[in-house]
C-alpha positions in Angstrom: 66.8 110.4 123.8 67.3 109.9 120.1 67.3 106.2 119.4 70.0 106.2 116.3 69.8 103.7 113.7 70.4 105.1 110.6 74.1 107.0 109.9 75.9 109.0 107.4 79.9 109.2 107.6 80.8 112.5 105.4 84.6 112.1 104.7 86.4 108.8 103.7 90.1 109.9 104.3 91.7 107.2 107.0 89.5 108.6 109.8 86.4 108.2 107.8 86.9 104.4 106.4 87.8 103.6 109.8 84.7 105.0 111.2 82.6 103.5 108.2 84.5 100.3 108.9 83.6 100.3 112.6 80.4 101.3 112.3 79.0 98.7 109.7 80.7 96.2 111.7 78.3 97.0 114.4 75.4 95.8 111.9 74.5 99.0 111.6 73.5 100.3 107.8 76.1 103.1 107.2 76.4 106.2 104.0 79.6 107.4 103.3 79.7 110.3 101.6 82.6 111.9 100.0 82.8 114.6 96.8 84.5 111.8 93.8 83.5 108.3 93.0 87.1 107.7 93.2 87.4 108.6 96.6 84.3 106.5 97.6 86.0 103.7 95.4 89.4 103.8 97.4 87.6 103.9 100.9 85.7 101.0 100.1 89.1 99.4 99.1 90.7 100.6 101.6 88.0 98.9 104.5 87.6 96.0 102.2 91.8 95.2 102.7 91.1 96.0 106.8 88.2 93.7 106.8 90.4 90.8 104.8 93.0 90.7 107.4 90.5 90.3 109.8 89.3 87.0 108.0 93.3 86.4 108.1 93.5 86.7 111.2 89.9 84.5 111.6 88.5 87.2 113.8 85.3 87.3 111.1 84.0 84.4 108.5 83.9 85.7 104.4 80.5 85.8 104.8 80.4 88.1 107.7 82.6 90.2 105.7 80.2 90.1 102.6 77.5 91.5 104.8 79.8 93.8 106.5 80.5 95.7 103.0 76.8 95.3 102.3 76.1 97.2 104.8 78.0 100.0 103.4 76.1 102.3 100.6 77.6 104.8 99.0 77.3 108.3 97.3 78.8 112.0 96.4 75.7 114.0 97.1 74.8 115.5 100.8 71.5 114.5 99.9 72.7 111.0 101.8 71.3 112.8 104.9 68.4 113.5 104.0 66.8 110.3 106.4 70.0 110.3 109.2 69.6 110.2 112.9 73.7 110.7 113.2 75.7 111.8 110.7 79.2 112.2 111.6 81.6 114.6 109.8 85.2 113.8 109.0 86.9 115.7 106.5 90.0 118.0 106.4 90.7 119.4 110.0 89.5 122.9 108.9 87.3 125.4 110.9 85.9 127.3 107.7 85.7 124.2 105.8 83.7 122.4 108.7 81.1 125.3 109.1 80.4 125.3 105.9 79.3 122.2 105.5 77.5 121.8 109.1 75.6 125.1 107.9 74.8 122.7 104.7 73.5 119.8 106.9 71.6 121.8 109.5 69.4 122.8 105.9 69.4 119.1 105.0 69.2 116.4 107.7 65.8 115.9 109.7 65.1 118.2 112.5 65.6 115.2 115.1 69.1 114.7 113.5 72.4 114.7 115.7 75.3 116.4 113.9 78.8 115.3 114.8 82.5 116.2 114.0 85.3 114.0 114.4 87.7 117.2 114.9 90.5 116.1 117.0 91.3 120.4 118.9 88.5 122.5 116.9 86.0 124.4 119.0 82.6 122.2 118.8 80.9 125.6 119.8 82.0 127.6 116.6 81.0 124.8 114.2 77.4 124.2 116.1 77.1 128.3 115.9 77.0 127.6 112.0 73.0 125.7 112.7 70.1 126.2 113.6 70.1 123.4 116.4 73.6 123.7 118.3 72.0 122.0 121.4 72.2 118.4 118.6 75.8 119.5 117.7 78.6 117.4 119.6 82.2 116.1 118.8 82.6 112.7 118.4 86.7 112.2 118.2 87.7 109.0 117.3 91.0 107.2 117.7 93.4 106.4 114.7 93.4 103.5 114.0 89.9 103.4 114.5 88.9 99.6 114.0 92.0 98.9 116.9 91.7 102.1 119.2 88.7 101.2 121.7 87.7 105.0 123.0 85.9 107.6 121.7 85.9 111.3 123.5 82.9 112.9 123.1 82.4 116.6 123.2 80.0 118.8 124.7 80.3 122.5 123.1 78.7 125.2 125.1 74.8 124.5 124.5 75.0 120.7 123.8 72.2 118.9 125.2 72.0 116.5 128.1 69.9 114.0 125.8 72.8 114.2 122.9 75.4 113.8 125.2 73.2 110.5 126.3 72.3 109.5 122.9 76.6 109.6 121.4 76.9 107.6 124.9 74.4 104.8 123.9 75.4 105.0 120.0 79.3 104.8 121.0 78.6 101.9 122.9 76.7 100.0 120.5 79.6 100.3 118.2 81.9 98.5 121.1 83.8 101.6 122.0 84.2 103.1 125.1 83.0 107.1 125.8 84.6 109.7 127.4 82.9 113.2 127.9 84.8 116.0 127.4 84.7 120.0 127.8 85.0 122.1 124.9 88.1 123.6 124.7 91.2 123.4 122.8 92.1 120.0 122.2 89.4 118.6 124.8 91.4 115.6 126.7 93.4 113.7 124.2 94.8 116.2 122.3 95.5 118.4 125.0 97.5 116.3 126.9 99.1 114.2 124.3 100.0 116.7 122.5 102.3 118.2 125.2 103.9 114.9 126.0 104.8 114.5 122.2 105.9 118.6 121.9 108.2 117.1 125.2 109.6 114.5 123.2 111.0 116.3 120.4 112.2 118.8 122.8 114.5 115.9 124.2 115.4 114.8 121.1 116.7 118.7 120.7 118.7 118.3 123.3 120.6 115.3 121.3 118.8 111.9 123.0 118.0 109.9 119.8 114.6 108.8 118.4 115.4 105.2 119.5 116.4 106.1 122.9 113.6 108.4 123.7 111.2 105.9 122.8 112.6 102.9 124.5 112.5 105.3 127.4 108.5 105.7 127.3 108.1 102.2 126.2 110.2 100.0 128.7 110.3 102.2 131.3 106.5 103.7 131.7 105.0 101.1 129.2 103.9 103.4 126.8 103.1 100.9 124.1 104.5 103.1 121.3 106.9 105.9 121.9 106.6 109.2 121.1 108.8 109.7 118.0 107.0 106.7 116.3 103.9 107.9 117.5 104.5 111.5 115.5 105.5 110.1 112.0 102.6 107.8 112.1 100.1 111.3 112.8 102.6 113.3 110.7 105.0 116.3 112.0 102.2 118.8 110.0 99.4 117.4 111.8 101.3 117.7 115.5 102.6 121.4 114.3 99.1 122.3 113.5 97.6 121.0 116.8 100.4 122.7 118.8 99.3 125.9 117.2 95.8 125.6 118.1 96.6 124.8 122.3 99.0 127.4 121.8 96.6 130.2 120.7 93.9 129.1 123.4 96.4 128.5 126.4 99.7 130.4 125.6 103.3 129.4 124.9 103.7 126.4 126.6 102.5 124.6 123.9 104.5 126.3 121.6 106.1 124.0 118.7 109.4 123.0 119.3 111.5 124.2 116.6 113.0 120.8 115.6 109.5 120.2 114.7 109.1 123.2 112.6 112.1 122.5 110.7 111.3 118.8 109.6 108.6 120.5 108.2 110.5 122.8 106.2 112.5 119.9 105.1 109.2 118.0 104.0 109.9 115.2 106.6 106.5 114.4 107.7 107.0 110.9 109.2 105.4 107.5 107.2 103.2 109.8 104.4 106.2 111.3 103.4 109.3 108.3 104.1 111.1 110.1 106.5 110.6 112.0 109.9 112.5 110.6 113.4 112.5 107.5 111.3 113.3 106.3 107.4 110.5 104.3 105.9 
């Protein structure tokens, strides 16, 4: 088994500072990587207003939060790899763009190196194709928001090895999360089934129930602890329309979009990013 101590986080979108955040947190001594200083400059704000409220909250000391960005180095070259036992990939949920840059790490990172994407329904199979050591290739899918959600599914494509699966395992728990192994298919376990159960929801809101009343519904009466309409303008309407069409191509119409959802696209209501989806913001 890989013992993991040294990590690169490619990606530093909300996923990726989370991860970053999480992960340096841990004591661990994390890279970030992303392709503009200014990008690197607003994930580090971005973890350093996170890691504030925590001091608000007195969950961590100033100091601990000094050390905690310490920890963090970071740097627009994917030359940051060059020394990584795990480096964890989290950019734009795009197959082509994903090879690509696994096919660039495979070339770059140590032999011994695990490689890791935090794809949320892409096949971990196709992207660990793109290398030269698929058996080190795994999905590591975190929860947004990462800092607060406490599991991680991790994802074994068709020729992952037993002693990756066991390293993510111990690394993920080091981190204080909780694993879950999944099979590599479309959308794993999360995505899969949530994604159904939201696709549901906008179905009933088709059928004229309001926003409010089908998510007082999940909340009070199965104790959901969000309901499904907020839940979908915090991920966005894109993001669920895209998913949909991913389970939909592997497993057939039943998790075809509902067309409510495909017209607040049209409309440009996305949910929080954009001020208006089931909700105003």
């Amino acid at each position: 088994m890989i013992k993991i101590s040294r990590v690169v986080v490619l990606g530093t979108g909300t996923m990726g500072s989370g991860i970053i955040q999480v992960i340096a947190q841990s004591g661990y001594r994390v890279k970030m990587q992303d392709i503009s200083d200014y990008l690197l400059s607003r994930a580090q704000q971005r973890i350093e207003k996170s890691l504030s409220k925590l001091v608000e909250k007195k969950k961590i000391s100033v100091e601990e939060k000094d050390n905690i960005l310490s920890r963090i180095v970071p740097g627009t070259s994917l030359d940051v790899v060059s020394d990584a036992d795990l480096i964890i990939e989290a950019v734009p949920e795009q197959l082509d763009l994903k090879v690509g840059i696994f096919g660039e790490l495979d070339k770059l990172a140590p032999k011994h190196a695990i490689l890791a994407s935090n794809t949320s329904s892409l096949p971990i199979t196709a992207i660990a194709a793109a290398t030269k050591r698929p058996q080190q290739v795994i999905g590591m899918h975190f929860m947004n928001p990462v800092p607060v959600m406490r599991g991680v599914e991790l994802i074994r494509g068709r020729v992952t090895s037993q002693e990756t699966i066991d390293s993510a395992v111990e690394f993920t728990c080091s981190i204080n999360k909780i694993p879950v192994v999944a099979q590599d298919y479309a959308g794993f376990i999360t995505s899969r089934v949530l994604n159904a159960y939201l696709n549901e929801a906008a179905y009933t809101v088709m059928d004229g129930n309001t926003p409010k009343d089908v998510d007082d519904a999940m909340v009070y009466c199965t104790n959901m602890p969000q309901g499904p309409c907020a839940l979908m303008d915090l991920v966005g309407i894109d993001v669920i329309v895209y998913v949909l069409g991913i389970l939909e191509n592997e497993f057939g119409p039943k998790f075809k979009a509902a067309p409510l959802l495909r017209q607040m696209m049209r409309a440009g209501h996305l949910g929080r990013k954009s001020g208006r989806g089931f909700y105003e913001y």
